[in-house]
Structure formats: structure tokens, C-alpha cells
N, C-alpha and C positions, 0 to 999 in steps of 0.2 A: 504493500500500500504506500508505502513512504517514497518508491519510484512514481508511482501516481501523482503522491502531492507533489514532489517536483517540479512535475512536467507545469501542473496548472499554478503553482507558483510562476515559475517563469510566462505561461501564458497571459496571467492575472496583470505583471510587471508590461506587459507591451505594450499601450497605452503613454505611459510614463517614458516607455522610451524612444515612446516618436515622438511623444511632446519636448524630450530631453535634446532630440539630434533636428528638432525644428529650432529650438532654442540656441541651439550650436552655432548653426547658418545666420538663425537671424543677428544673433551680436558679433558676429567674425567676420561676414563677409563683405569685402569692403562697398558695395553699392547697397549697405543698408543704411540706413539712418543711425537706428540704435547702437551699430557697432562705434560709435563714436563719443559714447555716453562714458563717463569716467567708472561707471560701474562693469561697465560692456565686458572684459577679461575676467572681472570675479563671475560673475554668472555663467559666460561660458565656460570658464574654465570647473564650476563646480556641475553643469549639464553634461560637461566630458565624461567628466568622472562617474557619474549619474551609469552614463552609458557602457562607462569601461568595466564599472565591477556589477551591471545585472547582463549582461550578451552573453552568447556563445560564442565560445570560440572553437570555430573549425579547425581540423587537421591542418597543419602547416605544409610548407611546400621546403623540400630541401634547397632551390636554387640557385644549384651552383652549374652557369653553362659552360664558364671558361675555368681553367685550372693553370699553373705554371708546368711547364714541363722543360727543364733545363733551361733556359734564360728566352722560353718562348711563353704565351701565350695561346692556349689551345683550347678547344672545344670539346665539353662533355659532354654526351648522351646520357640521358636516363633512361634504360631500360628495365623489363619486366624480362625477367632471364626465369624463372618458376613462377605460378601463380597458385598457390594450393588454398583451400578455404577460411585459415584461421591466420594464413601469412602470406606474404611475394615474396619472391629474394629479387632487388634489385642489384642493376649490373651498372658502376659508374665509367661506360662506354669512352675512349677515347679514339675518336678512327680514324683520326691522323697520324698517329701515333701507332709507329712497327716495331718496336718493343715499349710496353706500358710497364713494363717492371712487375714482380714476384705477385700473385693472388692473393689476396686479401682476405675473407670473411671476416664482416665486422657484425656481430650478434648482438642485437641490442636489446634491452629489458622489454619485458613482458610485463610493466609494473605499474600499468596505470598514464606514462605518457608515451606520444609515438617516440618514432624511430627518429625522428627530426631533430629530436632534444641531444643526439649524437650530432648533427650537424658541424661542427669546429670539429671533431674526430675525424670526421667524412672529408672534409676541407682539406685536411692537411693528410691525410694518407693517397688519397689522388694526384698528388702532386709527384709521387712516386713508387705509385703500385697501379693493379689493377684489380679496382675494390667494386666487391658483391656486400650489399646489406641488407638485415634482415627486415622486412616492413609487416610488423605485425598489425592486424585489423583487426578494428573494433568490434567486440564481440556482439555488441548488440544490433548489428548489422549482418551478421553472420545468419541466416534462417536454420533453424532447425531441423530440416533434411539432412542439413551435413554432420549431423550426430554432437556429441561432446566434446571437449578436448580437457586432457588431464596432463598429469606433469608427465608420463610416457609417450605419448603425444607429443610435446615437445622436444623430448629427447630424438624422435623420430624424423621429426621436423629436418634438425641440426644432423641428424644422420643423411637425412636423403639432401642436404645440402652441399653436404663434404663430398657424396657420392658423386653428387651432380659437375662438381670441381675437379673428380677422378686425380687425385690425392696430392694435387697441386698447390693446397691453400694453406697461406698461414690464418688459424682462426684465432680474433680476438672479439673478447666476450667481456663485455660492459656489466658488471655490478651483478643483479640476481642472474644472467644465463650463466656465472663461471658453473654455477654447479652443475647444469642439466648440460653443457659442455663437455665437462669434465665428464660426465656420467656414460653421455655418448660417444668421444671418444673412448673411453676406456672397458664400453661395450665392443667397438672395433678393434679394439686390441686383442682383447679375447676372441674372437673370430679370428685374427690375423687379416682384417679386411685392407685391401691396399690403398683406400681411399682415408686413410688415416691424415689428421694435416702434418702440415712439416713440422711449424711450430704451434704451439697456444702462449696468449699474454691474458693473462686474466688480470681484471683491473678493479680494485673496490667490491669485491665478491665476496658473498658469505658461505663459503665455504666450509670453515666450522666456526661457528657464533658462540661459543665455551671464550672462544679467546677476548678480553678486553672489551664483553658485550657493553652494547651503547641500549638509548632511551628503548630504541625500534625494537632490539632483537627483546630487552625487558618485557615489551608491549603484548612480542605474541611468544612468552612462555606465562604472563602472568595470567591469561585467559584461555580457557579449554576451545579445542575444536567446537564444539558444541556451542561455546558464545559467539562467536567467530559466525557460523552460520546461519544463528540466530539476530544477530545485530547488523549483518554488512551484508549477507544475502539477499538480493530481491530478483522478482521477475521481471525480464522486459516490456514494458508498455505497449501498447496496440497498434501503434505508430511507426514503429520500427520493424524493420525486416527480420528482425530474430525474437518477436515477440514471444512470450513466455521463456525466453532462455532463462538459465538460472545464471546470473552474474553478480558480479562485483562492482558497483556505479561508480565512472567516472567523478562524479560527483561527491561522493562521500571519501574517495580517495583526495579529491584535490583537497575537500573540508579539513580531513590528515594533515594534508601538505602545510596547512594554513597554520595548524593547530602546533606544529612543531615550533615554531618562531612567529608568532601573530604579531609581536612586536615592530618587525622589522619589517613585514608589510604594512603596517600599520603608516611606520615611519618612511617609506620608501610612496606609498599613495599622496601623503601629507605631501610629498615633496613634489610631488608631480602635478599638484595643483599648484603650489607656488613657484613649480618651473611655466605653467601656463601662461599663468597670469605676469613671469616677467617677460615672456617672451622668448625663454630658452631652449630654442630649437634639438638642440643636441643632444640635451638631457631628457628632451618630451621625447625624443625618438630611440632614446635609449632603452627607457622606461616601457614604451610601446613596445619595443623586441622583445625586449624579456619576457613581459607580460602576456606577450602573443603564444610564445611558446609553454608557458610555464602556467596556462590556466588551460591551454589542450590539452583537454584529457578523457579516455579512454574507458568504457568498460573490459572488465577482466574475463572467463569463463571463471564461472564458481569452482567446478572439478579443479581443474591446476590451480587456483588461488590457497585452496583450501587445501590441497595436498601440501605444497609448497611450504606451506605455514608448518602442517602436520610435519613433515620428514626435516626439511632444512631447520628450522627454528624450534622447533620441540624436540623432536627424537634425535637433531644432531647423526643423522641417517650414514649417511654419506662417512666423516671421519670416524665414526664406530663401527663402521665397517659391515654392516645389516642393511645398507639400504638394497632393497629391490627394486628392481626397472626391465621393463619389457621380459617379466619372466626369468632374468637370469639374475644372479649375485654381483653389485656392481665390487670390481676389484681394480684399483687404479693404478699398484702395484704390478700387473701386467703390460700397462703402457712402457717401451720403448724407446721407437721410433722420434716419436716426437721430442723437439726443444721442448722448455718450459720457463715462462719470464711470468713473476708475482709485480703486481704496481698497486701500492696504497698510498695515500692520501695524510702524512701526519697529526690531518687535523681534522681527517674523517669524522663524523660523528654519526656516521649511516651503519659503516663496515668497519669495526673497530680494528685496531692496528694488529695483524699476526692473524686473522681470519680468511685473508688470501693465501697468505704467503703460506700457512700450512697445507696447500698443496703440494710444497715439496716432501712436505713428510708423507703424505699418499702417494705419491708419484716414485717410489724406490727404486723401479725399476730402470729408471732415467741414467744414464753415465753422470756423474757430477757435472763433468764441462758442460753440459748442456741445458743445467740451470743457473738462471740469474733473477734478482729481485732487485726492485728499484721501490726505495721508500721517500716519497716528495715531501720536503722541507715544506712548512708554510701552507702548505695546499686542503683544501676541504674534498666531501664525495666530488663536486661537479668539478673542483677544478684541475682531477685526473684526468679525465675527457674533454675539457673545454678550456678558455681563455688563455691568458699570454704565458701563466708559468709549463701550462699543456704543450703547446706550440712553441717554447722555448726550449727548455728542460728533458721534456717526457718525451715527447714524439720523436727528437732526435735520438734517444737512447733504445725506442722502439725501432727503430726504422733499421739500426746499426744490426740490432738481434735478429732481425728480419734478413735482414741479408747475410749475416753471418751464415745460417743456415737453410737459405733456397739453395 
């Protein structure tokens, strides 16, 4: 029912927010009269506002058409290289380009925002690879012909993605896929499948959450499966193509998002009325980026949400060495093949420090030389995968591991 109020909550708001973006025009735009009234920027600039925290915000667009390719300027394609029902694997096409450098898969969470919140990862591996990412879809658009999806499911995902690469690819796996990664690679190890990738970088993964747990991992051992399904469970509404699915709302995840630092949204809105009203272009459109990305958000499927919580954050699955997936015993000790590079965050507060990087201690089977870990000075969860110390720091030490081993 609470998907229901929702919907007519926001339905209720639409009114106000054409009154809000009529109000916008009328005091901005310069052949209005009123826009010249000394009050004219507090109004609009509080009608913006008005508008910015009741909208939806759509899926984002990654684009990126040009990329640097050695001291050139080049053209990328966005392709659809798989399209399966809960994912695509996107291919960042360069085809001018007769060698685009080592394969990439870049996995990105299943956690509530798209695949586009990698963006600055995306940016800066294209520059010198040829990178496939994963674009995971909205579950509430998914119809239920196409059955369920659980955290095996995913694992399958990432298998039939590595297959799809025919054992070309370096896989790195952003924050919650290290595990279902790891899982599936180390299902292919035990097969001896040759589509194993060369390397893996897990980056900010909860891996085993015993080590140095933070607010989050506290959040889902303090509360049973059973709360969990009862409180954050809903069906999909009648409007959407995956009606009655059993999901996880977009919505009550961003509410999450919010709840972890309200503060500092709180203070970062504050300021974006008073960047309006001075006129501070750079800062209003700073403010807009962020906010564009960071209030898309996604339904989950309830089956892998709730498994997820269950194995990785409860039972601790995986480093105790019990977890099960697709029917067999996962054992990560029989991976090989594969490099392996850990990257956390020192100031993480998502994936506490030593939750990645104990995949070296799973991974035994590895030759030493072919592990390395990188622990970023100063850096939070996002600023693993994104901004200047990412694009600084990180990415050049990833890039080196990368080619150490193609």
C-alpha cells in the first residue's frame, strides 16, 4: 500500500509544480515584467527549489561521444552488445580506433542507482581500454513473464558476460557486485571454464562485513530477514510494466540515502538557493549534476535484495566458506588464473577498511605476484570510482595492473 500512497502523493504535488515552473518563467525570463522586481531571484529561486526536491528524476544518460585516445580526440559509440531482461551489457565502441586497448568489464551495483553513477569510472577507462558495462534495469519495468531474479541470477548474469568476452576481460566490480563477482568467477574456476577474466579489481566491496563494520552493515544485522520484508517490501503499482512485482522502491532507498547525512543535504539545498539568487552559474550547475544523478533511483527485485542482505551481511556466506550459488559450494581458493587488485576508500564509511581486501585471504590459490591492494588516502565510498583523487591516484595504478597482466 505504501507504493500506492506514493504514487498519489506525487500525483497530488503536480499542481504545485506547474504553478512552481510557471513561477520560474514568469520572474526569470527577461521579456517579463516581474522578472525585474527586486524580489524577482528570491521567488524564483525558492519555485526552483519547489521543483527540484518534489520531480522525478529519470535514468541519466552516460554521454560520453568523444574520448582521448593518445593525444587524439575520438569518437565513442554506445552500444547494446547483450540485452537480457533484468540487464544490457553495454559496449563503449571506439571505431576508429584498430587497437582500443585490453577488455574491460566494468560491473556496476545493483543497489538502488543506475549504472551512470559509474560515469567518471566509465570516462577515464575508455581512454585506454575497450570497456563493456553493466546496465542494470529497473525492476519495476521488468513484466513478470520474465520470472524472478535472485542473487544466483546474478551470478549468472556476470557468468554469461565473461562468456560473452571469451576470456578476454579484465572484470572490475564497483562496491556490492565484488561479491556475486567473486562468486562467479570462482564458480568458473571450479569448472576450469576458459572464459575466466585475466584480472579482477574489486573496489569498496563487502566482501566480509566482520571487518571494521560501518552504520550500513550494523543496519542489516540489527534487523531479521523477516523485518526487512516486512518494512521495505512492496508491490509494483498498476502503472508500470512489472506490476505486482515484488520489489525494493526506489524510493525508500533514496529516503536511506537521505537519512544517512540529512545534514548535509540539508546544507548543500540551503546553498543552492543562495547560489540562485546571487546568480552563481557554476555552482547552480554543479549542484544540478549531482542532484540529477544522485536522486535516480531505481527499484531493486525483492528475491536478490533480500538474499543479499541474508548471505552477504548476516551469514557473512561467502568468507565462512558455506555460501551456496547455483547448486554448487562456492570455493574461491580454486581461482588461479586470475590477477587480483583490492581498492578501498580510507575514509569509507559504506565498506569499512579490510572488507575488500580480504579477498586475498579467499583467493589462496593466486601466486603472490599477482596480488596487489591499493588503500586511498583521504578518499570516501564514491571517491574510489569518481572525482579528481579517482582520476588522479586510482585509475593510474589500475590501469598499470591492467596491463601488467593482458
Amino acid at each position: 500500500m505504501l507504493y500506492e500512497l506514493h504514487e498519489m502523493q506525487h500525483a497530488c504535488f503536480a499542481p504545485f509544480r506547474l504553478m512552481a515552473h510557471a513561477t520560474v518563467g514568469f520572474y526569470t525570463h527577461p521579456s517579463s515584467p516581474l522578472s525585474y522586481s527586486p524580489l524577482s531571484r528570491a521567488i524564483a529561486a525558492g519555485s526552483d527549489l519547489l521543483l527540484r526536491t518534489t520531480q522525478r528524476y529519470e535514468k541519466p544518460r552516460f554521454n560520453l561521444p568523444f574520448t582521448r585516445h593518445g593525444d587524439q580526440s575520438v569518437e565513442v559509440q554506445e552500444e547494446v552488445a547483450l540485452d537480457l531482461p533484468f540487464c544490457r551489457l553495454l559496449h563503449f565502441h571506439k571505431p576508429t580506433v584498430s587497437n582500443p586497448g585490453p577488455v574491460v568489464l566494468i560491473v556496476a551495483p545493483l543497489s538502488g542507482h543506475y549504472a551512470t553513477l559509474l560515469r567518471d569510472t566509465v570516462r577515464a577507462f575508455i581512454q585506454d581500454h575497450d570497456v563493456y558495462v553493466t546496465d542494470w534495469v529497473d525492476a519495476k519495468t521488468v513484466p513478470l513473464t520474465h520470472g524472478t531474479f535472485h542473487f544466483d541470477d546474478y551470478v549468472r548474469y556476470v557468468r554469461q558476460f565473461l562468456t560473452h568476452l571469451s576470456g578476454r576481460a579484465h572484470v572490475v566490480s564497483v562496491c556490492q557486485p565484488t561479491v556475486p563477482v567473486l562468486v562467479a568467477v570462482a564458480l568458473m574456476a571450479a569448472e576450469q571454464d576458459a572464459a575466466q577474466p585475466r584480472s579482477m579489481i574489486m573496489m569498496g566491496g563487502p566482501i566480509d562485513t566482520r571487518c571494521n563494520p560501518t552504520t550500513v552493515n550494523a543496519f542489516a544485522t540489527e534487523h531479521t530477514l523477516d523485518w526487512f520484508a516486512e518494512n521495505v517490501i512492496y508491490h509494483v503499482p498498476a502503472k508500470y510494466p512489472g506490476y505486482s512485482r515484488r520489489v525494493y522502491p526506489g524510493f525508500l532507498q533514496h529516503a536511506g540515502f537521505i537519512a544517512m547525512n540529512p545534514g548535509r543535504h540539508i546544507d548543500s539545498h540551503r546553498d543552492y538557493f543562495y547560489h540562485l539568487i546571487q546568480g552563481d552559474g557554476e555552482s547552480v550547475n554543479s549542484h544540478r549534476a549531482f542532484y540529477d544523478e544522485y536522486n535516480a533511483v531505481m527499484d531493486l527485485p525483492a528475491e536478490y535484495y533480500l538474499e543479499t542482505i541474508e548471505r552477504v551481511f548476516q551469514q557473512h556466506a561467502l568468507p565462512a566458506g558455506t555460501l551456496m550459488s547455483c547448486g554448487q559450494l562456492v570455493r574461491p581458493q580454486l581461482i588461479r588464473s586470475p590477477a587480483l587488485m583490492t581498492v578501498e576508500g580510507e575514509l569509507d564509511d559504506i565498506s569499512g577498511n579490510g572488507q575488500t581486501e580480504s579477498a586475498h585471504g579467499l583467493c589462496t590459490g593466486i601466486p603472490a605476484d599477482r596480488h596487489a591492494h591499493l588503500t586511498a588516502r583521504e578518499v570516501g565510498h564514491y571517491g574510489i570510482f569518481s572525482g579528481r583523487r579517482f582520476r588522479e591516484i586510482i585509475y593510474p595504478q589500475l590501469r598499470a595492473f591492467i596491463g601488467r597482466f593482458d
